[in-house]
C-alpha positions as CSV (number, residue, x, y, z in Angstrom):
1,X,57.9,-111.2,110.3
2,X,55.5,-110.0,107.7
3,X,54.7,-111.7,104.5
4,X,55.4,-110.0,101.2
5,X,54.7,-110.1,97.9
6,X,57.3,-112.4,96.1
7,X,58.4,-111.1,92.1
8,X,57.4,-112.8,89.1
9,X,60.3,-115.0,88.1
10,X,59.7,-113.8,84.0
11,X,57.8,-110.3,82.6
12,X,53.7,-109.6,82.6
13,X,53.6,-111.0,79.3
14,X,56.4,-113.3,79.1
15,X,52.9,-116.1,79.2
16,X,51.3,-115.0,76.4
17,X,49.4,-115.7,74.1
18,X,48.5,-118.3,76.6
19,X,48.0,-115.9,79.2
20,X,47.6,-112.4,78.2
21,X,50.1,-109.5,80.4
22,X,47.2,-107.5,81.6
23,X,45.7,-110.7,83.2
24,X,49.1,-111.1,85.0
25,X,49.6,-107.9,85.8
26,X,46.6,-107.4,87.8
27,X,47.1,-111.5,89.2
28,X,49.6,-110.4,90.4
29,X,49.8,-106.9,91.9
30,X,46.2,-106.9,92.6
31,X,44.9,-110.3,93.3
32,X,47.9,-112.0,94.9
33,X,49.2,-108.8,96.6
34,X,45.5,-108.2,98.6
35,X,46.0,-111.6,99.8
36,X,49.6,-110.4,101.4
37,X,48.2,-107.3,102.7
38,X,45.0,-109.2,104.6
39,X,47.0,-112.0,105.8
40,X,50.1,-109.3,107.2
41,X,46.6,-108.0,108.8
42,X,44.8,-111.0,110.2
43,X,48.0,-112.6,111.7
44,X,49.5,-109.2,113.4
45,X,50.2,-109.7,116.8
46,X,49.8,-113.2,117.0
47,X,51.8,-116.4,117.1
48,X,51.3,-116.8,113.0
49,X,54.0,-114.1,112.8
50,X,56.7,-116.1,113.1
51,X,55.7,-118.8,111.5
52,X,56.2,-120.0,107.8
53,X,53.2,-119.9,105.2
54,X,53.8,-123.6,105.1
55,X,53.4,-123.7,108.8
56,X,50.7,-121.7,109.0
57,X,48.4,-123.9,106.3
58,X,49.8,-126.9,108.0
59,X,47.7,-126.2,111.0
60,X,44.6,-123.9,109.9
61,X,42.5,-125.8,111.4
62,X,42.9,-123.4,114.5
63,X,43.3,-120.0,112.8
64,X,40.6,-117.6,111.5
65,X,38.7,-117.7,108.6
66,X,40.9,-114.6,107.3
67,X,43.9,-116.5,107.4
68,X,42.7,-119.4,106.1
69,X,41.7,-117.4,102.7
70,X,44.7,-115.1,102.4
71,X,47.1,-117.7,103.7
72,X,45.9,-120.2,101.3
73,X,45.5,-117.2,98.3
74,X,49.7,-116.4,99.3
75,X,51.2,-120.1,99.2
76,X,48.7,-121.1,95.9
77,X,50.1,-118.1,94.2
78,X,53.6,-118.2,95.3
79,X,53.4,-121.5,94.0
80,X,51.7,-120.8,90.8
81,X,54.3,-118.1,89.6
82,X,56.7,-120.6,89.8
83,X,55.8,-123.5,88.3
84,X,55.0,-121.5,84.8
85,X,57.3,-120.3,82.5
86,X,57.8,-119.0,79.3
87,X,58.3,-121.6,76.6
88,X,57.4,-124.3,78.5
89,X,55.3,-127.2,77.7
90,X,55.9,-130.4,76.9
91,X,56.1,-133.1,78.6
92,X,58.2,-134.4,82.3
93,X,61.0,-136.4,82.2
94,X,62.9,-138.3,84.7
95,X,61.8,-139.7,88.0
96,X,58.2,-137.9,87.7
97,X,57.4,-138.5,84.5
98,X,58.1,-142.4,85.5
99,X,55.4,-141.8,88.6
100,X,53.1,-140.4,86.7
101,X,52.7,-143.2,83.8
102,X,52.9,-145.7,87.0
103,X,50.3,-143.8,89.2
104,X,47.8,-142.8,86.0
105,X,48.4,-144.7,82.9
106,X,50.3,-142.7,80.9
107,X,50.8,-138.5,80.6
108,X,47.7,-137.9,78.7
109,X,45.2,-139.9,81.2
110,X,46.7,-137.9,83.8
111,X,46.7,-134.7,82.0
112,X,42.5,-135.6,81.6
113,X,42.4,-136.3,85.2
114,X,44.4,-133.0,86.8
115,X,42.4,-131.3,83.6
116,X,39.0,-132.2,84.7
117,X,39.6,-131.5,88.5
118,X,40.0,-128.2,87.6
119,X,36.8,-128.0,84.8
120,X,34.6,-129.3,87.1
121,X,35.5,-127.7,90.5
122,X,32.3,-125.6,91.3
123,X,32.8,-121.8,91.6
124,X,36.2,-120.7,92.4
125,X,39.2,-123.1,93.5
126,X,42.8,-124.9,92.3
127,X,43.6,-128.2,90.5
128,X,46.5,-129.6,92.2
129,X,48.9,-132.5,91.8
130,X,50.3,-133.4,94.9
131,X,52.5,-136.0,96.6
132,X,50.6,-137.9,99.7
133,X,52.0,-138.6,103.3
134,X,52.6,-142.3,101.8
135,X,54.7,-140.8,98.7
136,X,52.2,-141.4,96.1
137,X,51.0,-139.1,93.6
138,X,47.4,-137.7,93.3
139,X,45.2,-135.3,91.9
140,X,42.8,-133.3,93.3
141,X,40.9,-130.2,93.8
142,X,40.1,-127.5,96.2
143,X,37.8,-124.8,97.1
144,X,38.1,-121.6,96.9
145,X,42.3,-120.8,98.3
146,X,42.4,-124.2,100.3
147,X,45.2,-126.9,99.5
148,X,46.0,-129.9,100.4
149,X,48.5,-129.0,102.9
150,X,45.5,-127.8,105.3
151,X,44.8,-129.8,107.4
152,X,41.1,-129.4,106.3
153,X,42.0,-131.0,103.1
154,X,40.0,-134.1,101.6
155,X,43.0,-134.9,100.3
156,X,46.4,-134.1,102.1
157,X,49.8,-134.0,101.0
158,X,52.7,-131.7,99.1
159,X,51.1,-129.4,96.9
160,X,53.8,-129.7,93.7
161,X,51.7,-128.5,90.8
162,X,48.4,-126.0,91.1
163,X,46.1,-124.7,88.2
164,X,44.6,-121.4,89.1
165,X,40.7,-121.8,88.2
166,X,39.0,-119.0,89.9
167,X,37.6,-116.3,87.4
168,X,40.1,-113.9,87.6
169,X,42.8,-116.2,86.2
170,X,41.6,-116.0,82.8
171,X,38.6,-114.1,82.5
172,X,39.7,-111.5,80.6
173,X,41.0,-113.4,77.6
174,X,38.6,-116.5,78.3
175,X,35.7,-115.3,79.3
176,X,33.7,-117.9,80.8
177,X,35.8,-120.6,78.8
178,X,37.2,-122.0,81.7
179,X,38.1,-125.8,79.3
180,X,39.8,-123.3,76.5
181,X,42.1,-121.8,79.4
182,X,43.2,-124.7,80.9
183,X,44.1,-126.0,77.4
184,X,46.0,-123.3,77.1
185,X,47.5,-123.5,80.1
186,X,49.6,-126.4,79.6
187,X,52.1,-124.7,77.0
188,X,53.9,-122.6,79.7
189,X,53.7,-125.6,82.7
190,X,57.7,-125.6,84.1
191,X,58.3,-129.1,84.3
192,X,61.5,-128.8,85.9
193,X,60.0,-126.6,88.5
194,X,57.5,-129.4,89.3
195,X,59.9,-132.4,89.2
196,X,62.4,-130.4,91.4
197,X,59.6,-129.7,93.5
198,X,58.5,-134.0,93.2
199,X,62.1,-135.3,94.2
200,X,62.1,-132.8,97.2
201,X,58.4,-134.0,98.4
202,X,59.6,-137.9,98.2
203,X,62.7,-137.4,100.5
């Protein structure tokens, strides 16, 4: 079973002006699809094959350094695509916004905290909010395509939201305004992506 590159659930530039359509277009059928094509390629004829991406990060521990980068770079952009949207914004409802004012404070400390992972993650990497073995929330950040399902991950747990921070996310319309894109990025978060996503992590 090979891995392939999933469709964007909305057009190039169904993000902008928040992210522009040529940044998207080459996310996605450059960036995103190279990780397909060198994970298909580093797991051929092995037991990998038949696993799931989820199963695969789950235990990377024991796998190449090739899979560990292009597995990680396929589940953090599978994930990404979907929890964006067009229009989106706002703020959560329901049983996660209820965790998150209980587990930070209030929606705007926690959108400083998940903000900051992802300003201040050195070099290339994800901001993530996740959901921990002991079904708390927490934020945190990773290098380079790790995530916190690995089981090399400071912090482990159900990956449930993930900010995109490496160059090549924003660069184009950014620059090296990494602060100005994450900003930015909150007007097309899909918070019912992300609390469908929470209810399913806390069964």
């Amino acid at each position: 079973m090979s891995f392939e590159l999933p469709k964007l659930p909305y057009d190039f530039n169904a993000l902008e002006p928040h992210i522009d359509a040529r940044t998207m277009e080459i996310h996605h059928g450059k960036h995103h699809q190279a990780y397909v094509t060198n994970l298909n390629n580093a797991i051929a004829g092995t037991d990998a094959e038949h696993l799931s991406i989820e199963e695969i990060c789950r235990t990377i521990s024991k796998y190449p350094v090739a899979v560990r980068n292009n597995g990680g770079g396929h589940y953090n952009h599978d994930l990404f695509w979907k929890i964006m949207k067009a229009g989106g914004g706002g703020v959560p409802s329901g049983p996660l916004a209820d965790a998150i004012n209980s587990t930070f404070g209030n929606f705007d400390d926690f959108k400083t905290k998940f903000a900051t992972a992802g300003a201040t993650r050195f070099g290339s990497g994800w901001s993530w909010l996740l959901v921990t073995a002991d079904k708390k929330l927490s934020v945190t950040s990773t290098p380079n395509q790790d995530n916190p399902l690995m089981d090399i991950a400071e912090v482990k747990g159900t990956p449930i939201m993930g900010l995109d921070v490496w160059e090549h996310a924003y660069y184009l319309h950014y620059q090296n305004r990494r602060p100005d894109y994450i900003a930015a990025w909150w007007n097309v978060v899909n918070w019912e992506e992300i609390s469908a996503r929470f209810q399913q992590a806390m069964k």
